[in-house]
C-alpha positions as CSV (number, residue, x, y, z in Angstrom):
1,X,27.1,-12.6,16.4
2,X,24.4,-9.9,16.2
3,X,22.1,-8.8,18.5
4,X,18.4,-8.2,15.8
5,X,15.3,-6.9,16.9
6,X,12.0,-8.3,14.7
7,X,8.8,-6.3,15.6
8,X,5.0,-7.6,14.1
9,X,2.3,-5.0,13.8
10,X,-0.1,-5.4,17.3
11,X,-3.3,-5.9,16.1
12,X,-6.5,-4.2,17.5
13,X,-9.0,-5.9,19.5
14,X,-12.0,-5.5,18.0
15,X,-12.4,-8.6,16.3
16,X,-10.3,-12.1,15.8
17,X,-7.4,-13.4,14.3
18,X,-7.8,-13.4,10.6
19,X,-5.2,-14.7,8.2
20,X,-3.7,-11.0,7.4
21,X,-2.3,-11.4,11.0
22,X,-1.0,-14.9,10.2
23,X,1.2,-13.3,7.3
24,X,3.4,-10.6,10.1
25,X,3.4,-13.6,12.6
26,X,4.9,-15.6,10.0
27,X,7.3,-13.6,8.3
28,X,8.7,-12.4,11.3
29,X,8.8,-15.8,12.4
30,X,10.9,-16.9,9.0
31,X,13.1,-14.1,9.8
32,X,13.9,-14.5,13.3
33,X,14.5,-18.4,12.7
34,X,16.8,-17.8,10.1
35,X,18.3,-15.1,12.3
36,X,19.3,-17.8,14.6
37,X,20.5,-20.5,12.3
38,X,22.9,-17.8,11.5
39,X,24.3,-17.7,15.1
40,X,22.6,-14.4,16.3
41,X,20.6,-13.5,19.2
42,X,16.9,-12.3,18.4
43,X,14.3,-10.4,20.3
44,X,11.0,-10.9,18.3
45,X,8.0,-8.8,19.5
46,X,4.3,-9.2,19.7
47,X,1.3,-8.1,21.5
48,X,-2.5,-6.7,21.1
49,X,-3.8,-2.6,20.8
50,X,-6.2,-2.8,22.8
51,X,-8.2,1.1,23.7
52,X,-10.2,3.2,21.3
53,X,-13.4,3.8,21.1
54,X,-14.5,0.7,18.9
55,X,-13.3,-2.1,21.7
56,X,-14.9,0.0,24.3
57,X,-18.4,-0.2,22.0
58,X,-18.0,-3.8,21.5
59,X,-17.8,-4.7,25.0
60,X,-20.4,-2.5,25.9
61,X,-22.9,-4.4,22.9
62,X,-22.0,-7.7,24.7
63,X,-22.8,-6.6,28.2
64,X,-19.2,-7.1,29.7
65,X,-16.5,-5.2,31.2
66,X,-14.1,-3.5,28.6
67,X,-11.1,-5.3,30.5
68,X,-12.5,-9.0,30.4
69,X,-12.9,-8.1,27.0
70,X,-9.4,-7.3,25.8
71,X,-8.6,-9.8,28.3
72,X,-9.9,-12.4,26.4
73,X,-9.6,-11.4,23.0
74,X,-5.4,-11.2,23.8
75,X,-5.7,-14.4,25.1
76,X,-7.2,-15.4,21.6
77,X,-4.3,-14.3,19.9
78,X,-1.5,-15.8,22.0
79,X,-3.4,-19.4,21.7
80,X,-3.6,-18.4,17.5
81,X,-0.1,-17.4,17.7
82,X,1.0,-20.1,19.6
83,X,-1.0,-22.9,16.9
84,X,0.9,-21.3,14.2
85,X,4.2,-22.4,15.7
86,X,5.3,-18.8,16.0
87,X,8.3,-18.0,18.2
88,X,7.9,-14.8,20.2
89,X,10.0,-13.6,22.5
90,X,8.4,-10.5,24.3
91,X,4.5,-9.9,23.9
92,X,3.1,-6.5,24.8
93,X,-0.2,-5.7,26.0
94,X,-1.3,-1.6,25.3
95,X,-3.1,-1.8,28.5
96,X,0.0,-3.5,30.5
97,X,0.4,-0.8,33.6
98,X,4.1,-0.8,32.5
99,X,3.3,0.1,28.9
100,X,1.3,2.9,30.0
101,X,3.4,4.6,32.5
102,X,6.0,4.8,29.5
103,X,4.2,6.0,27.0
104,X,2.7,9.2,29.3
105,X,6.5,9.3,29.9
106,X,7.0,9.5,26.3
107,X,4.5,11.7,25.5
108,X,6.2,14.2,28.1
109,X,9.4,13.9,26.4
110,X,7.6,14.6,22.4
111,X,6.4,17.7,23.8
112,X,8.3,20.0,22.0
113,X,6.5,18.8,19.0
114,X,2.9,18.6,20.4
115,X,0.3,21.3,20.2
116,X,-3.4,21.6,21.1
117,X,-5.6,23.0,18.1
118,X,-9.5,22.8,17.1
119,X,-10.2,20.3,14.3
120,X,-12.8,20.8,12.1
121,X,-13.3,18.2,9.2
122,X,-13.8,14.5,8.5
123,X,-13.2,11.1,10.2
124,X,-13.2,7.8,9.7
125,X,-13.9,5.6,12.7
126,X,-13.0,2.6,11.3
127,X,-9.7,3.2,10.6
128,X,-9.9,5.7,13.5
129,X,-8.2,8.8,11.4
130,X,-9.1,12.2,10.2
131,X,-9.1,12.9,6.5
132,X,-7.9,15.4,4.4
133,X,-10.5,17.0,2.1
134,X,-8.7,15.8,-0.9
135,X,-8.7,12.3,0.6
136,X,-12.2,12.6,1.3
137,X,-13.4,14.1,-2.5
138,X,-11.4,11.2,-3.7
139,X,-13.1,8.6,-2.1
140,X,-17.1,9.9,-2.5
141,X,-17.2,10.8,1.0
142,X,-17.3,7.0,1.9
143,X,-14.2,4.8,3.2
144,X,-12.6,2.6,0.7
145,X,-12.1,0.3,3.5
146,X,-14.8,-0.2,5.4
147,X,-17.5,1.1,3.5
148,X,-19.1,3.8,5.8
149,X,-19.2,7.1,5.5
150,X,-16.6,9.7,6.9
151,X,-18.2,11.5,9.9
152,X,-18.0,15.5,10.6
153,X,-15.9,16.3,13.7
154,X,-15.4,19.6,15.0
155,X,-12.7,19.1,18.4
156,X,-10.4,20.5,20.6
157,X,-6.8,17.8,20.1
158,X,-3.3,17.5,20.3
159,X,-1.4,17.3,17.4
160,X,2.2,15.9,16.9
161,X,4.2,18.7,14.4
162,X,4.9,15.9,11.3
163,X,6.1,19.5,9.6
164,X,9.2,19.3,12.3
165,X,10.6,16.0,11.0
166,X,9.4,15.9,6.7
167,X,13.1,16.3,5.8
168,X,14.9,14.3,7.9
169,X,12.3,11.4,7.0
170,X,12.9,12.1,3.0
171,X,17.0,11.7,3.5
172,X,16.4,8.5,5.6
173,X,14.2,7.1,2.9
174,X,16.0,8.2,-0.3
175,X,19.5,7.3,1.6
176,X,17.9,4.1,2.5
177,X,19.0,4.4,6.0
178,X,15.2,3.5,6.4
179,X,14.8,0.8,4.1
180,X,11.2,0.1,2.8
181,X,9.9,-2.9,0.8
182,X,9.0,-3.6,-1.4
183,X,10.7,-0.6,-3.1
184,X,7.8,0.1,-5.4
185,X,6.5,1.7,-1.6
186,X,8.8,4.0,-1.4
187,X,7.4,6.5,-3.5
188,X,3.8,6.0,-2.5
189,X,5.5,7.5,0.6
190,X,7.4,9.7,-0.5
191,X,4.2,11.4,-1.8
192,X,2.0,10.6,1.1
193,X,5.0,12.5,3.1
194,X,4.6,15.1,1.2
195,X,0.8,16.0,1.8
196,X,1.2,14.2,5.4
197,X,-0.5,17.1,7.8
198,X,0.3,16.6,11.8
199,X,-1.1,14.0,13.2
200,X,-4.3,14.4,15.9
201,X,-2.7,12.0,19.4
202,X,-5.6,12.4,21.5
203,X,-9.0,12.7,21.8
204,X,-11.5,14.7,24.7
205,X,-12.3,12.5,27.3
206,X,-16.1,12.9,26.2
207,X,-15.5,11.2,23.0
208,X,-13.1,8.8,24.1
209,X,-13.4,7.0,27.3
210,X,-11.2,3.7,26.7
211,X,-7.6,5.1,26.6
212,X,-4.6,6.5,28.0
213,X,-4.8,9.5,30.1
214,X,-2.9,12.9,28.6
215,X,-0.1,13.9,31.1
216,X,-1.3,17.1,32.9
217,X,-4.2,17.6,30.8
218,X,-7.7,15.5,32.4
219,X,-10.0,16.4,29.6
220,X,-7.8,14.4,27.1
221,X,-6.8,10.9,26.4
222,X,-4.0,9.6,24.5
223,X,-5.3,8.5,20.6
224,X,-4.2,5.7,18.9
225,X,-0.4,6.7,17.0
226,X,1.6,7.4,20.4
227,X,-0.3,4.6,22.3
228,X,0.1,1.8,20.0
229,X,3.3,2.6,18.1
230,X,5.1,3.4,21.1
231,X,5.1,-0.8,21.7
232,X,8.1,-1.4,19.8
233,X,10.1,0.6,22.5
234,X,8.3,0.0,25.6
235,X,8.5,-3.8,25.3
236,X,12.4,-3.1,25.3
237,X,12.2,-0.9,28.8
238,X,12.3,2.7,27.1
239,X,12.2,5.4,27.8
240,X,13.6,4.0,31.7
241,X,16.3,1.9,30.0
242,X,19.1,2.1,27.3
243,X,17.5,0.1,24.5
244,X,20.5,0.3,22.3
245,X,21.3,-3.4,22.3
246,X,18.5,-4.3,20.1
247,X,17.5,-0.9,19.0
248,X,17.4,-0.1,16.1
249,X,14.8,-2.7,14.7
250,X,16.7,-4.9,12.3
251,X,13.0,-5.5,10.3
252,X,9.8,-3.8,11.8
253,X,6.8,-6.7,9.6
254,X,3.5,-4.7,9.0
255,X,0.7,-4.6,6.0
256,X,0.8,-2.9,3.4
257,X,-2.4,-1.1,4.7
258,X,-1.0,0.7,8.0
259,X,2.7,1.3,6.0
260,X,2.0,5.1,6.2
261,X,1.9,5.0,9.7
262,X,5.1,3.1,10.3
263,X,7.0,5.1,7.8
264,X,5.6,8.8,8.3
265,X,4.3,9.0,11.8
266,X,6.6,6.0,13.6
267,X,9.8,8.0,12.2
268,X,8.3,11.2,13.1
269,X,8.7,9.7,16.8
270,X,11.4,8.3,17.0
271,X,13.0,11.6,15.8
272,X,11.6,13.5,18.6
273,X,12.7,11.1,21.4
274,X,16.2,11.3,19.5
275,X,16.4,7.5,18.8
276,X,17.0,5.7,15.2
277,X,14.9,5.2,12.9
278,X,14.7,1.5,12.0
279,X,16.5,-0.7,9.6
280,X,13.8,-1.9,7.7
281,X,10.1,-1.4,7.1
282,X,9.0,-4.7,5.3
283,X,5.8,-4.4,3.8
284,X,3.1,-7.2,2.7
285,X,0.1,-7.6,0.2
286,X,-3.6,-8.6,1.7
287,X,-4.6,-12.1,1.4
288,X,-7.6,-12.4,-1.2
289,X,-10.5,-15.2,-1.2
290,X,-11.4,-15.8,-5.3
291,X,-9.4,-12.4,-6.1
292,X,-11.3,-10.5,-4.1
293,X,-10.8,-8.5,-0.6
294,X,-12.0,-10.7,2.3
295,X,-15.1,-9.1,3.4
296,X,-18.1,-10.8,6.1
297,X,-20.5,-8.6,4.1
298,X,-19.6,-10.9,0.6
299,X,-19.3,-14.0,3.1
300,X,-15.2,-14.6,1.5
301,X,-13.5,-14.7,5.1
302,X,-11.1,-17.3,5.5
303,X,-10.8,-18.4,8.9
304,X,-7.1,-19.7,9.4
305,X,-8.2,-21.7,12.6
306,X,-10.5,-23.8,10.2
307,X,-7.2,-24.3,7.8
308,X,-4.7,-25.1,10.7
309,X,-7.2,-27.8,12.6
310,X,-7.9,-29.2,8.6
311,X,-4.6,-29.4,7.6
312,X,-2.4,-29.1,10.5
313,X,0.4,-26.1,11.2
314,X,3.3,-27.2,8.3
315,X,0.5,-27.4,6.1
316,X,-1.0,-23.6,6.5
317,X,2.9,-22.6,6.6
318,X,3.7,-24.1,3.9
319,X,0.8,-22.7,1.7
320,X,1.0,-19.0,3.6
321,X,4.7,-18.7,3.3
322,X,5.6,-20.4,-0.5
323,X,2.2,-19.3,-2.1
324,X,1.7,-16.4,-0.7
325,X,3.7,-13.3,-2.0
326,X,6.2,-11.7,0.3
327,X,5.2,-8.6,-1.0
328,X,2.4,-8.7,-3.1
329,X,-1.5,-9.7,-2.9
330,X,-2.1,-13.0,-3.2
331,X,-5.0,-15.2,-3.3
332,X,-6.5,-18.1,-1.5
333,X,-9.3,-21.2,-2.8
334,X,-9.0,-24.1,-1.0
335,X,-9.0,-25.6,-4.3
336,X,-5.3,-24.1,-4.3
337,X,-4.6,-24.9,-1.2
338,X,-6.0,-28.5,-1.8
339,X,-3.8,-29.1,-5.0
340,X,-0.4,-27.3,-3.6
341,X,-1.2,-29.4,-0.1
342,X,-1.2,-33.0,-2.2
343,X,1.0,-32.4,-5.0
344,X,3.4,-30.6,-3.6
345,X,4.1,-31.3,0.3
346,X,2.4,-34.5,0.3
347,X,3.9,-35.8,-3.4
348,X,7.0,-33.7,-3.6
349,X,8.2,-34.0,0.2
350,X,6.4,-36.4,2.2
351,X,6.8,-39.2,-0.3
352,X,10.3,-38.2,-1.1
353,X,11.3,-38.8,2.4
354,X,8.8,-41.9,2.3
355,X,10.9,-43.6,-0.6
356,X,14.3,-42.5,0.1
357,X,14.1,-44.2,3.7
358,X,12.7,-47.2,2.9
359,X,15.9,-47.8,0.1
360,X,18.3,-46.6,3.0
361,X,16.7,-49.0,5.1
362,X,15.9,-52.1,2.4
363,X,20.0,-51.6,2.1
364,X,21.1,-51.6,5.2
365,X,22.4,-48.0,4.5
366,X,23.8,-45.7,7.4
367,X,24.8,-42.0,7.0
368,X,28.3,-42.2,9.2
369,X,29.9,-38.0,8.3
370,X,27.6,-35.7,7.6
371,X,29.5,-32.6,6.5
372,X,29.2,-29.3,8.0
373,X,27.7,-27.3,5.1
374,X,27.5,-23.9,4.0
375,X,24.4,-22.1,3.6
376,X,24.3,-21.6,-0.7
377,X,24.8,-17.8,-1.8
378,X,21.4,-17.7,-4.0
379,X,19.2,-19.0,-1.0
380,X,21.2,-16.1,1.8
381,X,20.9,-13.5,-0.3
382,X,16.9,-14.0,-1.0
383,X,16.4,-14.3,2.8
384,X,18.9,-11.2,3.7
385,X,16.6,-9.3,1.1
386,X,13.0,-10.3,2.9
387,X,12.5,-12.2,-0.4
388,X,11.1,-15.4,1.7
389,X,8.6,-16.4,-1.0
390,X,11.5,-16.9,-3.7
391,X,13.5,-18.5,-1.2
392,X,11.4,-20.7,-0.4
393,X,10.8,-21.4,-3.8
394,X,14.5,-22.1,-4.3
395,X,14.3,-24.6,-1.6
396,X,11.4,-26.3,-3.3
397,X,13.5,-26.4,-6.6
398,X,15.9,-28.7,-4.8
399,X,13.3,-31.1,-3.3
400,X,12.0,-31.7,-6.8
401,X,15.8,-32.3,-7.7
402,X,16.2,-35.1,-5.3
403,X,13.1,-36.4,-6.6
404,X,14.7,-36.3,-10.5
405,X,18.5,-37.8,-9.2
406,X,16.6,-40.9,-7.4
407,X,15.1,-41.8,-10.7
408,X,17.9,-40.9,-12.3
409,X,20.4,-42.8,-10.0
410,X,17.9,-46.0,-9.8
411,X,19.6,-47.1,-6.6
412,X,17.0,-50.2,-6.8
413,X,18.6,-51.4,-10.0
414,X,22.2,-51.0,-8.3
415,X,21.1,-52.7,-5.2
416,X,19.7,-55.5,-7.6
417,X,22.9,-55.8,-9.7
418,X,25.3,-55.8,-6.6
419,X,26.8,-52.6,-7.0
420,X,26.6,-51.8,-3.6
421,X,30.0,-49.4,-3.2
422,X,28.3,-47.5,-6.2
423,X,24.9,-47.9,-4.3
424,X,26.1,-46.4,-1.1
425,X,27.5,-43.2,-3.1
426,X,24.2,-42.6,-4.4
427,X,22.6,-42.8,-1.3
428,X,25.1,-41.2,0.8
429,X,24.3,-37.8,-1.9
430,X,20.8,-38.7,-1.9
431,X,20.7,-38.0,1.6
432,X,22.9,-35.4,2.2
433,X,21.5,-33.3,-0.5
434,X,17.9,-33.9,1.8
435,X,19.4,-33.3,4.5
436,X,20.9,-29.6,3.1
437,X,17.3,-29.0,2.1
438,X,15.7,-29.7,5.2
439,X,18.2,-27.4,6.9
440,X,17.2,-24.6,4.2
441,X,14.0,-25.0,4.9
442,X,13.5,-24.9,8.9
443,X,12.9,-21.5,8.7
444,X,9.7,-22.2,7.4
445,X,8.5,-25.8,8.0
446,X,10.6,-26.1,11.4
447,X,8.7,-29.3,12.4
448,X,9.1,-31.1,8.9
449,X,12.5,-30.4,8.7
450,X,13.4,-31.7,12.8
451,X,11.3,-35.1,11.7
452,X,13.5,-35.4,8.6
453,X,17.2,-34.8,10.5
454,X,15.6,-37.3,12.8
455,X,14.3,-40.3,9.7
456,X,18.1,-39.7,8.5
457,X,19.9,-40.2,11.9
458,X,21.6,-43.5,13.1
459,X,19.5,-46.4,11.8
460,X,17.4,-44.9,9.1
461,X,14.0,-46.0,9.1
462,X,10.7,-45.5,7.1
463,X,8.6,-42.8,8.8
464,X,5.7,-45.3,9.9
465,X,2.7,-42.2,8.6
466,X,3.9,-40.4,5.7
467,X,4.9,-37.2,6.7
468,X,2.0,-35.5,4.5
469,X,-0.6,-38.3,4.1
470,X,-3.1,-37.2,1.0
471,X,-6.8,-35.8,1.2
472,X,-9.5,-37.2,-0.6
């Protein structure tokens, strides 16, 4: 039994839950359930960034106090979290009194590896970072992202000394002591380590209101990196407490969009307080509408709350976590999400469990031993490797071969010609092989697969609602 830390990237305040948030709830979620069909004991983190100058903006264009605001835009995301059947266990506010007093602790022991310089150059408020000239030639001047053009800043910060930890970072990537994934990522880092400068951590007080105070410095407040990554740890009682139960992360979820910051800055860190580095940085694709990036400007946004309350929670899991790549983009119609909610959950599964009861239950037939199985090789080894997508699919594969044995097997015809030892053997495989899959698959339909240990208990019964009834 095994102690394994699962961390999700805290989103920022500034707006609501989209479906690229879904995708770290969930795969965290995947991972920390299968973590505990396994037998070990998981701490899964979650929680909101919630200073910078953009919330303190927002709340100031809607006339309210900055703290009712990120009051109730954290509330938001526990209540989305919590409708996407997402089992946390430790949520962590950035303006939590606890979470700052650590992270000016924090701060105080990284100062070896802080400096205060003038910065001249450009900035992107949006993704609230300065850019290097080369980054900014590249791009026109204008952020890839969000569209706008990078401003001039000329500023007195502190800077964290990336230079100090470059090496160290390299042999934990190449040695894979700091796993990253998809692997293809690696190198992208690799390079972006390379031309990584240090890293601004504050901002003057005059140009950032809505933050942190610096230690012994009042003109300064504490920018976003040291603030926000810091989470991981003070959620687990650092630096006041040995964290070395669950620390180091067994998987640290983000997208594939703030990856640099986990694996270049997060490392640099973690170095300097002298802690590890974590297992695994597990990286995922953006979620596109008609193969495009989601964008209110082009009017593509899904809005997951619209899916879930359509659909239901299984539903949105099931597309999100099957047809949805672990790692890659992947896109969503609701004509796809239509077609893989009726032919495959409701056709595939719900009828399958439909049909199979009602012969267990036309004959009479009673499941008396079920077998403790083992979990199969193919299906461990996908889910040890963050490969949840294929795994899934693998489950799916033996749904649809339950499906192909019970037409195969014709247990009506046996049950008509009264071959009812032979009849009960089908069943008894019928079932059990459901039963197998079910198990496989409460990682990521935990709900579907309770209701189907449940059908197949004791007397077996025909489900009185198919489990996925079919949309027009």
């Amino acid at each position: 039994m095994e102690k394994i830390y699962i961390t999700t990237a805290i989103p920022y305040l500034n707006g609501l839950p989209h479906a690229g948030h879904a995708m770290d709830y969930y795969l965290a979620d995947v991972c920390s359930r299968y973590q505990k069909m396994l037998g070990n004991i998981v701490r899964f983190q979650a929680g909101t960034d919630e200073h910078g100058n953009k919330i303190y903006q927002k709340a100031k264009e809607l006339n309210i106090p900055v703290k009712d605001y990120v009051d109730a835009n954290a509330q938001k995301f526990k209540d989305f979290i919590k409708k996407l059947d997402v089992e946390y266990t430790d949520f962590v506010r950035t303006t939590d009194t606890e979470h700052e007093k650590k992270v000016q602790e924090i701060w105080l022991k990284l100062k070896d590896h802080i400096y205060l310089a003038r910065y001249a150059g450009w900035y992107c408020t949006g993704c609230e970072r300065y850019v290097t000239e080369k980054e900014y030639k590249e791009n026109n001047g204008i952020c890839p992202d969000h569209q706008k053009p990078y401003e001039k800043l000329e500023e007195e910060n502190y800077y964290l000394r990336i230079s100090d930890f470059k090496e160290q970072i390299r042999e934990a990537i190449l040695s894979k002591r700091m796993l990253i994934l998809p692997e293809f990522r690696e190198k992208e880092i690799l390079k972006l380590l390379d031309e990584s400068p240090d890293v601004s951590i504050s901002r003057p007080k005059e140009q950032l209101t809505w933050g942190v105070p610096v230690p012994d410095d009042d003109s300064q407040v504490m920018y976003v990196w040291i603030d926000a990554l810091a989470n991981y740890i003070t959620v687990l009682g650092f630096p006041e407490k040995d964290i070395s139960d669950f620390w180091p992360a067994y998987a640290q979820f983000v997208g594939k969009d703030i990856l640099r910051f986990h694996a270049i800055i997060w490392p640099a860190m973690l170095l300097a307080l002298g802690l590890e580095l974590p297992r695994t940085l597990v990286s995922h694709g953006m979620i596109l509408s008609n193969g495009q990036k989601m964008s209110k400007s082009i009017g593509n946004v899904i809005d997951p709350i619209e899916v879930l309350d359509k659909h239901g929670t299984e539903a949105f899991r099931y597309f999100f976590l099957r047809h949805v790549d672990t790692f890659s983009d992947s896109d969503f119609t609701w004509e796809k999400f239509e077609d893989s909610y009726n032919n495959e959950l409701a056709n595939d599964l719900g009828n399958l469990v439909q049909r199979l009861a009602t012969l267990c239950f036309k004959n009479n037939f009673e499941l008396k031993d079920l077998p403790e199985s083992e979990l199969p090789k193919e299906y461990t080894e996908l889910m040890d490797k963050f490969e949840f997508s294929r795994a899934f699919d693998f489950v799916w594969e033996k749904v649809q071969g339950i499906n192909r044995k019970i037409d195969e097997d014709k247990p009506w015809s046996l049950a008509k010609e009264g071959k009812l030892t032979e009849l009960n053997q089908v069943l008894s495989s019928e079932v059990m092989d459901l039963l197998e899959a079910a198990k496989l698959l409460s990682p990521f339909l935990p709900e579907t697969a309770e209701r189907i240990a449940q059908v197949f208990s004791g007397k077996i019964e025909p489900p009185k609602e198919p489990l996925f009834p079919k949309t027009k």
